[in-house]
C-alpha positions, 0 to 999 in steps of 0.5 A: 720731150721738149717744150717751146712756146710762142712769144711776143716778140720785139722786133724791128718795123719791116722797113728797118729790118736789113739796117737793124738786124745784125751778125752775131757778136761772136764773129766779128770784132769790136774794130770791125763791127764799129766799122759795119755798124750803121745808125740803127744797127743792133751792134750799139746793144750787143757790141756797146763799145763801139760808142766809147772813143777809143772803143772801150773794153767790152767788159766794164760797167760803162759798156754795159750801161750803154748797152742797156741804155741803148737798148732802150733808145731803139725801142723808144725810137720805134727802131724796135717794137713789141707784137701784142700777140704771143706768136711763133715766127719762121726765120728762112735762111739762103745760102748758094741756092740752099735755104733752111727753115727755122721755127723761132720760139722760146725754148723752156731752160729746164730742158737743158738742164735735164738734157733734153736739149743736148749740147756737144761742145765744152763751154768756158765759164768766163764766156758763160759768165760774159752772156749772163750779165748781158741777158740778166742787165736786159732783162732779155734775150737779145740774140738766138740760138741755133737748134737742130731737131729730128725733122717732123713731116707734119711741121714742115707741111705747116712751115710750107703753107707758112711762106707761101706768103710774102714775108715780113721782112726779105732781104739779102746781108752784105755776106750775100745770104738772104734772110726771110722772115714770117710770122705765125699767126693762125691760134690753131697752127700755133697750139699744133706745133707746141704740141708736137714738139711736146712729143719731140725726145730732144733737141740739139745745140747746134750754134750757140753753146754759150748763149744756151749756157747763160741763158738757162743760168739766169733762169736758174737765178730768177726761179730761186729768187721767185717763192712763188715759182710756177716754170711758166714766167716768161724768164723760164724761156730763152730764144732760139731758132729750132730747123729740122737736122735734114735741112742743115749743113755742116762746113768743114774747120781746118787748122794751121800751125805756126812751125813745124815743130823741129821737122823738115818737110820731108821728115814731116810727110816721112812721119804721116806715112805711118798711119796715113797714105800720102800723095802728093797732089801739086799745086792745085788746091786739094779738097778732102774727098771723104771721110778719113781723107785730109789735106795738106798744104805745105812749102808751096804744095798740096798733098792728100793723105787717107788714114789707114785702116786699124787708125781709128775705131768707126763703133766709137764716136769720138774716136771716128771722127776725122778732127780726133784722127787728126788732133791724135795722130798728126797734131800730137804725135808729130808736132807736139800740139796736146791742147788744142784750146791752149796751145798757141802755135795753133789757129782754126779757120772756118770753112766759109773762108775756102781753103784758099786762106790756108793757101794765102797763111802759110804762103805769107809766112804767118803759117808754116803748114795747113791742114783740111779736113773733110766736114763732120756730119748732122749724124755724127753731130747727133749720135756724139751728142746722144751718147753724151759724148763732148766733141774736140774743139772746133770741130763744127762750123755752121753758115750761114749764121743766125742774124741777130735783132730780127726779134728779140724776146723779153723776161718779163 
């Protein structure tokens, strides 16, 4: 079972939400956030080496002081406000004509460290290490995470009555995605929804390992350094936004290769027969059309190839996915590639970008050849993650992300 619980949020005036909300730290660079950064842009506090010129090295203590500093600024400023009142809040996200609700609350720490909230992804210490000094210098959770849960009819019905209203904020980012945004207000509606997700047997991480990671490792620091702990301080919660699994979706994450390995071409698609049927598919751009179908784009040419059957093992989880498919019999087995986190001869692209980058790497040379794959599933998300299993790296990739700075909780 898992606990949430309303917060009083801090969060920009609704006339300043667009300017002040911003993408994640994690998707851009410091080059291109100084360059999208307006006046009152949350990237002064997440991303605070863009104020040094140069831009400074993200890493060292003056950055870290300007981002507290700064911090401080947009709240004296009025650029962020705190509500008076603890309220859950509805962050409605569109994509393509697809919109997803979310519940924003505080999630409880204790919970992923028990497992309640369960992650499928492997975190890096440094990364970990990075996010707790920026949640420990603030005293607060300046950006979400992103949580899935088992869809509840009941939670959806209060959603639903929820943004029959207008929203506090409503605009769309410069990715063109909308964002929306409530706030609960009704006691009774808000009492209900802690209690159902006091019957809810877990949660998934979705987005945001590291940040989950950090966050419930500063919780740990404040409760061993409070003797009169009781797990009900505020610094025992972190923010998150928490959508129903049938409301998600997962992009594909495909992958490109800087050689071939010693391989020609022909010796390559020879290769892939072994355990793949392959076809050539000519100049169109192919997308894979299911599971255990990829595709490939090499010399000027695209090509399907269909794992054969006895390949893989559909009763394991981990073993049935199209990356470990592809990462056991094609990126080892051919080229050489064992690590996918280390090996340098390897680069990842996002879905969002269309597998018409694959096409613009590998035709400007950066690349040799590109591999698309067929995207991973809420349901196998959730059973890897259930069963305790790790997925590959880079295996999932959710759009739209969160936006950063539309609210803001705070430790104390």
């Amino acid at each position: 079972m898992v606990r949430i619980k309303p917060f009083k949020g801090i969060r920009p005036p609704k006339e300043m939400a667009a300017e002040v909300s911003s993408r994640p730290y994690d998707v851009l660079n410091s080059e291109e956030a100084k360059a999208e950064a307006t006046e009152r842009s949350l990237y002064h506090i997440i991303k605070p080496e863009i104020d040094f010129e140069p831009i400074a090295d993200e890493h060292c203590q003056a950055v870290y002081d300007k981002a507290v500093e700064n911090f401080k600024k947009w709240k004296a400023n009025g650029w962020l406000v705190q509500d008076n009142e603890e309220y859950y809040y509805i962050y409605a996200q569109t994509m393509e004509g697809r919109t997803q609700y979310g519940l924003v609350a505080a999630s409880y720490f204790e919970d992923y460290l028990s497992g309640a909230i369960k992650k499928h992804e492997l975190t890096r210490k440094e990364k970990e290490d990075d996010r707790m000094i920026h949640v420990r210098i603030q005293n607060a959770n300046v950006e979400p995470v992103f949580f899935t849960y088992p869809a509840n009819a009941e939670i959806d019905a209060m959603v639903a009555e929820v943004v029959k209203a207008a929203p506090e904020y409503d605009f769309v980012s410069d990715e063109g995605f909308g964002h929306q945004f409530w706030v609960i207000k009704d006691r009774k509606m808000i009492d209900r929804i802690t209690e159902i997700f006091a019957e809810i047997p877990a949660m998934y991480v979705a987005d945001g390992h590291h940040r989950t990671a950090a966050a419930a490792r500063v919780g740990e620091e404040k409760k061993a350094a409070n003797p009169n702990h009781t797990g009900d301080e505020e610094y025992c919660f972190f923010l998150s936004v928490i959508f129903p699994d049938n409301q998600l979706k997962i992009i594909d994450y495909n992958r490109v290769l800087k050689d071939l390995n010693g391989l020609t071409k022909e010796e390559v698609i020879e290769k892939l027969g072994k355990n793949f049927d392959v076809k050539e598919m000519g100049t169109e751009i192919y997308q894979p059309s299911g599971l255990h179908n990829f595709s490939m784009y090499i010399d000027g040419k695209w090509y399907s190839f269909t794992a054969k059957p006895g390949t893989y093992n559909d009763n394991d989880p981990i073993g049935v996915l199209d990356v470990t498919i592809l990462s056991n019999l094609v990126l080892d087995e051919i080229f050489g590639i064992k690590d996918l986190r280390t090996d340098k001869r390897i680069d990842f692209v996002g879905g969002i970008r269309g597998l018409g980058e694959l096409k613009r790497r590998v035709d400007s040379g950066e690349m040799k050849i590109a591999f698309a794959l067929y995207p991973v599933s809420m349901k196998q998300l959730i059973d890897i993650a259930d069963t305790g299993n790790i997925m590959p790296p880079k295996t999932t990739w959710f759009e739209p992300k969160l936006r950063s700075g539309l609210v803001i909780h705070s430790l104390d």
